[in-house]
TORPA-563157 format. One record per residue (C-alpha): residue in one letter; z negated, x, y negated. Coordinates in steps of 0.1 Angstrom, whole numbers, padded with zeros to 4 digits, always signed. Layout:
AZXY
...
END
This chain:
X-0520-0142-0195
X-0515-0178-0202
X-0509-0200-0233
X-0543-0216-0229
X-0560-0185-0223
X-0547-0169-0253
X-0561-0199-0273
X-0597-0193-0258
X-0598-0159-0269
X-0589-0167-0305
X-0611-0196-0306
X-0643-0178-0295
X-0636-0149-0320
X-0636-0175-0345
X-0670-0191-0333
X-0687-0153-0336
X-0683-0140-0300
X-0678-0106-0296
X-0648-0090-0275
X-0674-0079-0252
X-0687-0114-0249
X-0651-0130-0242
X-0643-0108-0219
X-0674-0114-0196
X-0669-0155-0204
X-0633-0154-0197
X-0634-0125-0167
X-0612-0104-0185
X-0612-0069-0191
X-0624-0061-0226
X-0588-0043-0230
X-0569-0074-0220
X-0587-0092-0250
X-0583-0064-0277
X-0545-0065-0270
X-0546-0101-0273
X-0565-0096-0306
X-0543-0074-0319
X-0511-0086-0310
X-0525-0117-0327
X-0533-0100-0358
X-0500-0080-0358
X-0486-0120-0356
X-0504-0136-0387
X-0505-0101-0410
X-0466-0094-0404
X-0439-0092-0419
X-0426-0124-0404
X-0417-0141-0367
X-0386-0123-0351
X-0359-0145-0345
X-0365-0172-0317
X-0403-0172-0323
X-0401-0137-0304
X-0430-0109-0312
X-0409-0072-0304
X-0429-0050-0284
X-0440-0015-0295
X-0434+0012-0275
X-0455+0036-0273
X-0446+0080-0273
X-0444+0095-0251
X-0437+0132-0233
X-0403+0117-0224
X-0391+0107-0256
X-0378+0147-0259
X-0358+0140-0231
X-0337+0107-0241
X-0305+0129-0252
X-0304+0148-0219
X-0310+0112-0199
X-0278+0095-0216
X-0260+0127-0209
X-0267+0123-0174
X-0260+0086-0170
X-0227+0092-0191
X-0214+0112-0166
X-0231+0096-0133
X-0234+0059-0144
X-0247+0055-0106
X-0275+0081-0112
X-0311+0073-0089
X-0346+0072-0101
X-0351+0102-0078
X-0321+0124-0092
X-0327+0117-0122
X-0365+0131-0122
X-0354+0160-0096
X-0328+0172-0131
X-0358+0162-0157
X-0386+0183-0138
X-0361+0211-0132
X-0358+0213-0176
X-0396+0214-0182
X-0404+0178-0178
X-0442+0176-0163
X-0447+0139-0165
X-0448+0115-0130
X-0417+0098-0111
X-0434+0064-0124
X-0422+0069-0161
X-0386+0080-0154
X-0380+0050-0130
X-0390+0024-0158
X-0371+0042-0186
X-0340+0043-0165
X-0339+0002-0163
X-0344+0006-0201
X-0315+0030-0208
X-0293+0011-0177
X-0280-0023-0185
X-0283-0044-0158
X-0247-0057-0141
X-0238-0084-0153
X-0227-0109-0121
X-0203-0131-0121
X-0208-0168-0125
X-0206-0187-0097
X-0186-0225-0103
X-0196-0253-0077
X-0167-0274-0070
X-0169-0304-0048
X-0141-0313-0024
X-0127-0349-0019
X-0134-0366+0022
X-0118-0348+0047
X-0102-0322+0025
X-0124-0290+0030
X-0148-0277+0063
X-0168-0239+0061
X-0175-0220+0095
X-0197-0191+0095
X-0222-0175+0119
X-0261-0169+0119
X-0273-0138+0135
X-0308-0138+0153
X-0331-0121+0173
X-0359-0145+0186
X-0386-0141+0213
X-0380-0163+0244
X-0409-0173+0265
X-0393-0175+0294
X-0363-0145+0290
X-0377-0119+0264
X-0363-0111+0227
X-0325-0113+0225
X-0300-0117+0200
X-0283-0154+0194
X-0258-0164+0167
X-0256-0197+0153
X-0223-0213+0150
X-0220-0237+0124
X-0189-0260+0112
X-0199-0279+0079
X-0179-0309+0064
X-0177-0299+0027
X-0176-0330+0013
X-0206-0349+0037
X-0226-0318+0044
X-0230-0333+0079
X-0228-0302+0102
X-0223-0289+0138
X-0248-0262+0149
X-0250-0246+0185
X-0265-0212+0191
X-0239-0192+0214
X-0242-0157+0232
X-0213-0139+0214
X-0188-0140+0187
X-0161-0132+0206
X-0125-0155+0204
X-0135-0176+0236
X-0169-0184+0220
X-0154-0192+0190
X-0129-0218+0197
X-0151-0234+0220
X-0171-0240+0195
X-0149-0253+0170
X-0133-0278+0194
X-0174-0288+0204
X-0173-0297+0167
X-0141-0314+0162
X-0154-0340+0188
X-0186-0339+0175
X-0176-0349+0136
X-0152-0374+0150
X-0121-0352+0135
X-0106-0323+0117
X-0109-0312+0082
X-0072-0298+0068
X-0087-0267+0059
X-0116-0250+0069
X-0129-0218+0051
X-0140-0184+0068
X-0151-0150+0060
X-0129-0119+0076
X-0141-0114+0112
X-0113-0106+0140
X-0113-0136+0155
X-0096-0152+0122
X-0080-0123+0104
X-0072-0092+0117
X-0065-0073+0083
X-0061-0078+0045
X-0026-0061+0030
X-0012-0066-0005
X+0002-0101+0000
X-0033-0117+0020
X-0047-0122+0051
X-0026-0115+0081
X-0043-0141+0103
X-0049-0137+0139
X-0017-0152+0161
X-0040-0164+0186
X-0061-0184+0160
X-0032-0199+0143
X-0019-0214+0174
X-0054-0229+0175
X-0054-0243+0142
X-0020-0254+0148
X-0030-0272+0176
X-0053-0293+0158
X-0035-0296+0122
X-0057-0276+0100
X-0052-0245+0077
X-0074-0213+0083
X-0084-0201+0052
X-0098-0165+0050
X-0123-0158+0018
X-0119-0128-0005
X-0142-0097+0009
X-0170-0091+0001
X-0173-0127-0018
X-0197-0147+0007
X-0207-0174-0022
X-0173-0190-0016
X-0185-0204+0016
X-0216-0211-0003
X-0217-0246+0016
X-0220-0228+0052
X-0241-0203+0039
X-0274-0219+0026
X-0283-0239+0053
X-0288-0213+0075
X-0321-0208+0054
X-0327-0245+0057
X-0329-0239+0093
X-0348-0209+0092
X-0374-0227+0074
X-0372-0268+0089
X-0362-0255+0126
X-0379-0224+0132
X-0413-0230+0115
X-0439-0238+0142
X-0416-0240+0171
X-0412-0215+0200
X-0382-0222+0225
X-0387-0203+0261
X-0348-0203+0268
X-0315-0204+0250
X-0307-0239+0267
X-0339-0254+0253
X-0332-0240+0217
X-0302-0259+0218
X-0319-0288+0230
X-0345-0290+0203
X-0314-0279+0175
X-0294-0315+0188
X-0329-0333+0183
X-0337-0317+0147
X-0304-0323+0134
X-0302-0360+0145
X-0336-0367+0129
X-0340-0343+0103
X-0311-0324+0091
X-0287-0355+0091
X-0311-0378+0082
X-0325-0363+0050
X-0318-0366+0014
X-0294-0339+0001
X-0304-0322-0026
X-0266-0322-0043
X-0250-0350-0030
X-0289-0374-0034
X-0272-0389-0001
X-0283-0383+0029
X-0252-0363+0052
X-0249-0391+0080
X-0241-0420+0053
X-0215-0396+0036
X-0197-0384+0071
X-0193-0424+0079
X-0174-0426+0046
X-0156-0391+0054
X-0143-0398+0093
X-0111-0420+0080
X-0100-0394+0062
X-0103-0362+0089
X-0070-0355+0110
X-0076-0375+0139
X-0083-0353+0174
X-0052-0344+0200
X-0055-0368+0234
X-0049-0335+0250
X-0075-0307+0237
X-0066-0270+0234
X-0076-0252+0265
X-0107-0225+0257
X-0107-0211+0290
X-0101-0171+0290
X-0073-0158+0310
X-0068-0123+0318
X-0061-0099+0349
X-0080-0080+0376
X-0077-0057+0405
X-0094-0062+0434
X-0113-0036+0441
X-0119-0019+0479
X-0150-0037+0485
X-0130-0072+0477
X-0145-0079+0446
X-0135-0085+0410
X-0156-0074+0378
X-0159-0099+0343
X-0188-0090+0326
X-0205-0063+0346
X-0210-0084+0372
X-0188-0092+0406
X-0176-0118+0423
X-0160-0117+0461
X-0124-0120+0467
X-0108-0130+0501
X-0102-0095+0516
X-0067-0097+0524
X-0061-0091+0484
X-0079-0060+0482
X-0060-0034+0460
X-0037-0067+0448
X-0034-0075+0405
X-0049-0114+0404
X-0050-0138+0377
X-0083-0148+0364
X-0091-0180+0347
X-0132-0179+0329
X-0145-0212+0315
X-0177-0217+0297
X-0193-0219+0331
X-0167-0211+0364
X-0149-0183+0375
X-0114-0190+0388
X-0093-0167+0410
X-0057-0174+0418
X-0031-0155+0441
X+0002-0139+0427
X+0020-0171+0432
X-0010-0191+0412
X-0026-0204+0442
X-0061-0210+0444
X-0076-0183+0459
X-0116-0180+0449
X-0139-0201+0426
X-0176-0187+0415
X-0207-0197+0393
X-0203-0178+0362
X-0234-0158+0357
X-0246-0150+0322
X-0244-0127+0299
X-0284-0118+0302
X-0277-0104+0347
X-0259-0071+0352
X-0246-0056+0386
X-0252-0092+0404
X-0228-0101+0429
X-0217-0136+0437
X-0204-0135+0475
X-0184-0164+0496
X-0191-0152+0537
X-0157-0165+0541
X-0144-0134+0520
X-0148-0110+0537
X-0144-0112+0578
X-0169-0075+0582
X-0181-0089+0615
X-0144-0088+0632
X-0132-0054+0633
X-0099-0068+0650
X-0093-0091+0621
X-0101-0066+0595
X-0077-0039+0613
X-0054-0062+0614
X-0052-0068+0576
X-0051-0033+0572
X-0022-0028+0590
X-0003-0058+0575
X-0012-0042+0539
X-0001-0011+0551
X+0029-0022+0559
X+0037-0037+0527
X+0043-0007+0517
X+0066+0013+0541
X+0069+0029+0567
X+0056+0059+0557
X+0019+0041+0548
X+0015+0021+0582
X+0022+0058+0600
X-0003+0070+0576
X-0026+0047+0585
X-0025+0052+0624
X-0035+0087+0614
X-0060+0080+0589
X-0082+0058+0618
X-0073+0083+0645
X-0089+0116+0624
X-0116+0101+0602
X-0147+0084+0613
X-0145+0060+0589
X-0109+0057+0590
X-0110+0018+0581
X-0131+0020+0552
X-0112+0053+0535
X-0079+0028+0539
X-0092+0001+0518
X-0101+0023+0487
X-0066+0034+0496
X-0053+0002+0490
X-0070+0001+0459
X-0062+0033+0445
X-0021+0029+0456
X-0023-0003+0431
X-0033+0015+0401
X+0001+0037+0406
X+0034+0034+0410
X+0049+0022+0441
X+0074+0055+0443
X+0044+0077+0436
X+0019+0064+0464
X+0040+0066+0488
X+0056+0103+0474
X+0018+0111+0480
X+0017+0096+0513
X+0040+0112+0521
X+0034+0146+0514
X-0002+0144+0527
X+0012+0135+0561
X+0036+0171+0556
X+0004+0187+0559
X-0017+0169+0585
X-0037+0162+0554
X-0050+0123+0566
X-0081+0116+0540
X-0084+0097+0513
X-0093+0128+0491
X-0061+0146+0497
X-0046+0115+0486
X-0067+0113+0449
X-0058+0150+0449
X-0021+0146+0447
X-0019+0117+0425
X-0042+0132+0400
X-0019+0164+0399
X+0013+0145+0401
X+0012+0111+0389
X-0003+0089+0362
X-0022+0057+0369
X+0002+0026+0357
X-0006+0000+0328
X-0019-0037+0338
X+0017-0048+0324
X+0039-0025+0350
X+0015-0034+0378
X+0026-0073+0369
X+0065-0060+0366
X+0060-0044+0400
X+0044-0079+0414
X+0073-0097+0403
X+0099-0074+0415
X+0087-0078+0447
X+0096-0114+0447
X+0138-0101+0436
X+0164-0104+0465
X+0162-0066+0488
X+0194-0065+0475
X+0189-0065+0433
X+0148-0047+0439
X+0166-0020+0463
X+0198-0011+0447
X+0197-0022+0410
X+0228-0024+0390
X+0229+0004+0367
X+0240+0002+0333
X+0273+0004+0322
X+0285+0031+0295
X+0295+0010+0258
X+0328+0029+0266
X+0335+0001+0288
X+0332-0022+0260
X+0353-0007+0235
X+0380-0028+0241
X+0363-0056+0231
X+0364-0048+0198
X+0400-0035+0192
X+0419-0067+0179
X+0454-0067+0175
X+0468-0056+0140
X+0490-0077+0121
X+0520-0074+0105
X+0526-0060+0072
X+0520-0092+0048
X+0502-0115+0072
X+0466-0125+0065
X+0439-0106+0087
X+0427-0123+0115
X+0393-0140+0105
X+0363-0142+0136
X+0376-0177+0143
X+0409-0168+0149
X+0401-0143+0173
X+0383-0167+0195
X+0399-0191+0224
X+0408-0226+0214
X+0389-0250+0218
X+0395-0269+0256
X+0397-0310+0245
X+0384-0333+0276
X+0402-0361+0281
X+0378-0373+0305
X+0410-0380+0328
X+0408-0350+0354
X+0440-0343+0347
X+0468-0333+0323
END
């Protein structure tokens, strides 16, 4: 019911109409004008205008009025009390009026929370940056509805931002990213704000955030401060966080995208002549003019940048391949069994040796392909049994006596002799040297040459080793015969004792301080001689 509307109603119940009439001139119900009427009445016959011009309202009885003490009860003792509870307690007490009623009376009888108000603050040039991510599920034309996240690194002070929708969140992803943006805004802001995910902080305690090692050497890298947001408070990043429904609204409207490399194609365009371009609504400038004024005052970029690439370890399974990401990739077959280095980038996958030679390079496949395999025919020599043989036997012999006779035996009672002895090799490098070859060796005590009997005894007697004793036993193997074969023991702190027992002074002298108790000092002369 509007102002004007109100003033219709009056005026043609001046000029003689009836509220029937009105009603079917204006389209309103003939209830809708008698409360106007009356209301109107109740306004010019009263006892006087409330304060602010404000006509109270008059609430009407009703069947719940009988139960307002028992309702303040409740909400006394539950202040969290539901709609639903609340009308389950007043039916069970003799209440036979609808859900509808209670519901409405509990906002009455419930004051609202009242939030806390939120203070904008502006940051000088260069000063502040806030990094959040978007999370999305979109339908691709050409690869079907998946999930993307947005990453997005906003200059506080221009507004100018970096956007780039990414597979994952994880650490790898995330610097990446950031460093993307460095080179994109021309520099670094000295501190950037975030909300709590692992990649920053990896827990909250009494004195802060405990930040992430790995991201602080990041950071440090480039010369900013990480700054991690209380919980649970996302309007601190309020910056970061609103355009993310600019773009739902500017960049999504009226566009479909058939692969994740074209949505990132038509996110560069948008933001170079729309997003940048525009008028801000805060800062009435448009971002691009405000970041030329802002890049003398970011930390300017390293000449070296920090390396993203993701390093880690894998063993070489008996086929000859490694797994990253549920898919494989082919290894020269000599390593099979063998702990290698792995080095991912955004878009290669590099294998080295145990001495950090090159050893394989693959395509990284993405994230969308499972069970693929990415195979070099150099790899793997299958259609030489000679050569393969031979490999066996010089792996085999690697590891003593005991495995190359194994071995013999191995080819000599199983048909397929050769290909039991490669998932040998690879099961021997999950355990420890001492243990394989205990194994070995008791299998060969009973004429027991299979490559079951072997997983039989290891699983009864042994426990497969961790990634960081596998690399302890690679390195060992590099020691002189002499220090891997016989190791020095350790030597009982009885043998030390007499380190400690100075000599004790005479009655009256001073005690001997620390210094005293040391050598002197030898003076060169820088003659050679005395």
């Amino acid at each position: 019911m509007t102002a004007a509307q109100r003033n219709e109603i009056v005026r043609q119940l001046a000029a003689g109409a009836s509220q029937r009439q009105i009603a079917r001139h204006l389209g309103l119900s003939r209830h809708t004008v008698a409360r106007v009427l009356a209301d109107w009445e109740a306004e010019r016959s009263g006892p006087g205008p409330a304060p602010g011009g404000l006509v109270p309202s008059v609430r009407r009885a009703s069947q719940l009025d009988a139960y307002e003490a028992i309702m303040a009860e409740l909400l006394a003792r539950y202040p969290n009390l539901t709609a639903v509870r609340l009308y389950e307690e007043l039916r069970a007490r003799g209440f036979g009026g609808g859900y509808t009623i209670v519901r409405e009376r509990l906002r009455q009888l419930r004051p609202r929370p009242v939030q806390e108000p939120v203070l904008r603050f502006e940051t000088g040039p260069g000063v502040q940056a806030q990094m959040d991510y978007g999370v999305y599920d979109l339908d691709f034309t050409a690869e079907g509805r998946r999930r993307v996240y947005l990453f997005s690194y906003l200059l506080s002070y221009s507004r100018r931002q970096y956007l780039h929708f990414v597979e994952a969140q994880d650490f790898t992803t995330t610097i990446r990213e950031h460093v993307r943006a460095f080179e994109f805004l021309q520099g670094v802001a000295a501190t950037c704000l975030y909300d709590n995910q692992k990649v920053v902080v990896l827990r909250h305690d009494e004195d802060g955030p405990i930040y992430n090692p790995r991201f602080l050497a990041f950071a440090t890298h480039y010369g900013f401060k990480p700054w991690a947001c209380k919980p649970r408070r996302p309007q601190t990043k309020g910056k970061v966080e609103k355009p993310f429904h600019y773009v739902e609204t500017s960049l999504f409207n009226g566009r479909t995208f058939a692969t994740l490399a074209q949505l990132n194609e038509v996110t560069q365009q948008w933001q170079a002549t729309v997003a940048d371009v525009r008028i801000h609504r805060e800062t009435k400038e448009t971002p691009l003019a405000r970041h030329a004024r802002e890049v003398p005052h970011l930390i300017p970029l390293p000449t070296q940048p920090y390396d993203t690439a993701c390093v880690l370890y894998r063993t070489v399974n008996a086929e000859g391949f490694i797994a990253i990401r549920q898919n494989f990739y082919s290894v020269p077959w000599c390593y099979i069994g063998r702990l290698l280095p792995v080095r991912i980038t955004e878009d290669q996958v590099l294998i080295y040796g145990p001495n950090l030679e090159d050893v394989a390079q693959h395509a990284l496949l993405p994230r969308t392909l499972t069970a693929q395999r990415q195979v070099c025919p150099s790899h793997h020599p299958l259609e030489d049994p000679q050569q393969r043989y031979a490999l066996l036997q010089e792996r085999f012999a690697e590891l003593g006596p005991v495995a190359s006779r194994f071995l013999d035996e191995l080819v000599r009672h199983q048909r397929q002799g050769k290909h039991q002895a490669q998932h040998l090799l690879a099961l021997l490098a999950s355990y420890e040297r001492q243990d394989g070859l205990a194994a070995l060796e008791r299998a060969s005590r009973f004429g027991a040459y299979s490559l079951a009997a072997i997983e039989r005894i290891l699983a009864a007697s042994a426990r497969p080793r961790s990634i960081l004793a596998n690399l302890a036993e690679q390195e060992r193997q590099h020691l002189d015969p002499r220090l891997r074969d016989q190791p020095i023991a350790p030597r009982p702190t009885s043998t030390y004792q007499h380190l400690l027992k100075a000599e004790v002074p005479p009655h009256g002298s001073p005690s001997p301080t620390p210094e005293s108790l040391d050598p002197p000092p030898t003076t060169d002369t820088g003659s050679g001689s005395a």
